[in-house]
C-alpha positions in Angstrom: 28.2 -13.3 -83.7 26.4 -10.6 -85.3 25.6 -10.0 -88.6 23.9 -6.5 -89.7 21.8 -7.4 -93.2 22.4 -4.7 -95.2 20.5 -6.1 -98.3 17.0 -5.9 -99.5 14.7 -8.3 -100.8 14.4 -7.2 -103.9 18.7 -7.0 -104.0 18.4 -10.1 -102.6 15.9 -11.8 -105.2 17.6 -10.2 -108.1 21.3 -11.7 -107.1 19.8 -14.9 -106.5 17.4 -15.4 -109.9 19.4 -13.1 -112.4 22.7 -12.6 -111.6 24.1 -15.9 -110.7 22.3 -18.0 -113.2 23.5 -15.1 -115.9 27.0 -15.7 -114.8 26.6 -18.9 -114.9 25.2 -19.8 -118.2 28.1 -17.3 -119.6 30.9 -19.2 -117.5 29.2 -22.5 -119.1 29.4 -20.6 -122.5 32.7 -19.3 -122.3 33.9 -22.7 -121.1 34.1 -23.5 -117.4 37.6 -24.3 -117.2 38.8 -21.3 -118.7 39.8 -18.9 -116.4 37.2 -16.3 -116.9 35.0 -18.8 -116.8 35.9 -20.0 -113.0 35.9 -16.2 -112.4 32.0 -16.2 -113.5 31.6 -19.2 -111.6 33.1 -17.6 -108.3 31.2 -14.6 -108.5 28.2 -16.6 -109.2 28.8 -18.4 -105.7 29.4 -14.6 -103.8 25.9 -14.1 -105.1 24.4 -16.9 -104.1 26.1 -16.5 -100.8 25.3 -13.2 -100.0 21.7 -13.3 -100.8 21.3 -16.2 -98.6 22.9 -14.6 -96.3 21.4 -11.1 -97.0 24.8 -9.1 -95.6 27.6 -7.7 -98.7 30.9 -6.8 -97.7 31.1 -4.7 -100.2 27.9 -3.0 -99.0 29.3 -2.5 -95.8 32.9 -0.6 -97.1 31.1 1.7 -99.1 28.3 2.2 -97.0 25.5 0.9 -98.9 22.3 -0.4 -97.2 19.3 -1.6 -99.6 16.8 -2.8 -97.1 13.7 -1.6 -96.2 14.3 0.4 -92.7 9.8 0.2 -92.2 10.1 -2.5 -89.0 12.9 -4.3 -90.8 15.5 -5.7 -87.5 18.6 -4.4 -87.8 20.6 -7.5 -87.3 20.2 -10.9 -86.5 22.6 -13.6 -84.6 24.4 -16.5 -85.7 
């Protein structure tokens, strides 16, 4: 299976190191067990998922690619 990585490092880093731990120290804030706070938590996880991964759905509906095209590949296997 194929994947085409559509992110960037620097998306990558920034989803990993800001985002997530923002929404989670909000989620934790808010209270975890609320609902918005399970929300947080959940889009936390996407984060954290697709920056491991370095490929976003959501990039790939709207046709957004934030990686370096300067000898980057252009997909990888799985």
């Amino acid at each position: 299976m194929k994947i085409n990585i559509n992110m960037g490092s620097i998306d990558r880093i920034v989803r990993a190191f800001a985002v997530a731990p923002a929404a989670v120290v909000v989620a934790l804030i808010i209270g975890a067990g609320s609902v918005a706070g399970i929300i947080l938590l959940v889009i936390a996880g996407v984060m954290l998922a697709t920056s491991a991964v370095g490929f976003c759905p959501l990039y790939r509906a709207l046709k957004i690619d934030t990686r370096s095209h300067h000898g980057s590949a252009p997909s990888r296997s799985v």
